[in-house]
C-alpha positions as CSV (number, residue, x, y, z in Angstrom):
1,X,0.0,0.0,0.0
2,X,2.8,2.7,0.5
3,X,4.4,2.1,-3.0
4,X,0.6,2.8,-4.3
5,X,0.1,5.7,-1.9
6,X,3.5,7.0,-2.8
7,X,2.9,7.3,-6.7
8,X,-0.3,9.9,-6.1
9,X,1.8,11.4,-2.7
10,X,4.3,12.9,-5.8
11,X,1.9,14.2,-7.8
12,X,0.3,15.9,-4.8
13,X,-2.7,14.2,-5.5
14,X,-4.9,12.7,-2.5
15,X,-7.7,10.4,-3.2
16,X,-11.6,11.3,-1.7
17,X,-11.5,7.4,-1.4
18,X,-9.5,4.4,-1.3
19,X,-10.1,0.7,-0.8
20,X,-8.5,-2.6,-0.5
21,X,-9.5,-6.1,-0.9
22,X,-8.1,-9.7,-1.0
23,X,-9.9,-11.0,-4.2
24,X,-8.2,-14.9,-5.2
25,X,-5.1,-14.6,-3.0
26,X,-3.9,-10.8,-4.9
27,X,-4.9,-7.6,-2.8
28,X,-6.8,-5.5,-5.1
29,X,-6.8,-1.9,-4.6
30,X,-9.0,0.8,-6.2
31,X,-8.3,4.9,-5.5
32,X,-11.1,7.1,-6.9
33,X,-9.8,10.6,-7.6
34,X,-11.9,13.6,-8.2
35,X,-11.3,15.8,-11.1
36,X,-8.8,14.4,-12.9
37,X,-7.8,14.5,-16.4
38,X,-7.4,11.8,-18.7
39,X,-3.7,12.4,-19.1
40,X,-2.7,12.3,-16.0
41,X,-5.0,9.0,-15.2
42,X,-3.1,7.3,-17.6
43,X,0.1,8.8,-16.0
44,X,-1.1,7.5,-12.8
45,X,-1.8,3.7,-14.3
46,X,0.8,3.4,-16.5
47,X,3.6,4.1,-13.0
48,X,1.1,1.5,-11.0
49,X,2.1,-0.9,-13.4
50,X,5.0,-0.6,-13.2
51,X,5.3,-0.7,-9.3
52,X,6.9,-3.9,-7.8
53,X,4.3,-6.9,-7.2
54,X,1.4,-5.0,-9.5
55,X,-0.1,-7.5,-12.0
56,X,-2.4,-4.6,-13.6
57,X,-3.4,-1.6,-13.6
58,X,-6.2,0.4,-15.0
59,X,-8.4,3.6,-15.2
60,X,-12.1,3.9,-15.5
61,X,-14.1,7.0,-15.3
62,X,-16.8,7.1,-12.4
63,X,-20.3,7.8,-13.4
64,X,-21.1,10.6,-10.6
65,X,-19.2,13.3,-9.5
66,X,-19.6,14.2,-5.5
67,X,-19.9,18.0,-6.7
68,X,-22.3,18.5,-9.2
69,X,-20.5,21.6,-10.1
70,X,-17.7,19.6,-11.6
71,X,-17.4,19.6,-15.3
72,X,-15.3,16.3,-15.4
73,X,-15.7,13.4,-13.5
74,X,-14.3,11.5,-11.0
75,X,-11.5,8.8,-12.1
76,X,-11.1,5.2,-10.9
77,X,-7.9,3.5,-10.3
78,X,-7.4,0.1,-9.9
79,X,-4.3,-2.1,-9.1
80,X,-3.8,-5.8,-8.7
């Protein structure tokens, strides 16, 4: 979890939620950021990957924003 939480600790980024799971003997961990652009999101996935022990990594965009006055919305990232 700190090699995870390091990767959005130097982009200054801090998650509005985090969560981790044991899913078939792998911990699976999913961070959902708010406002974030595509970019950077694959930024963010592409250096999960390559963190030591991470199977995969990807980026989904969440359906709902917590602030409706948000033009983009929220960004899921997963890594296994």
């Amino acid at each position: 979890m700190p090699r995870i939480t390091g990767i959005f600790a130097q982009r200054s980024l801090v998650p509005i939620r985090m969560s981790a799971d044991c899913r078939g003997g792998k911990l699976h961990v999913e961070a959902v950021l708010d406002d974030l652009n595509s970019s950077t999101a694959a930024v963010l996935a592409a250096k999960l990957a390559e963190a030591v022990l991470v199977a995969s990594a990807r980026c989904a965009r969440v359906k709902q924003s917590r602030d409706p006055k948000r033009k983009t919305a929220p960004c899921a990232l997963a890594a296994a």
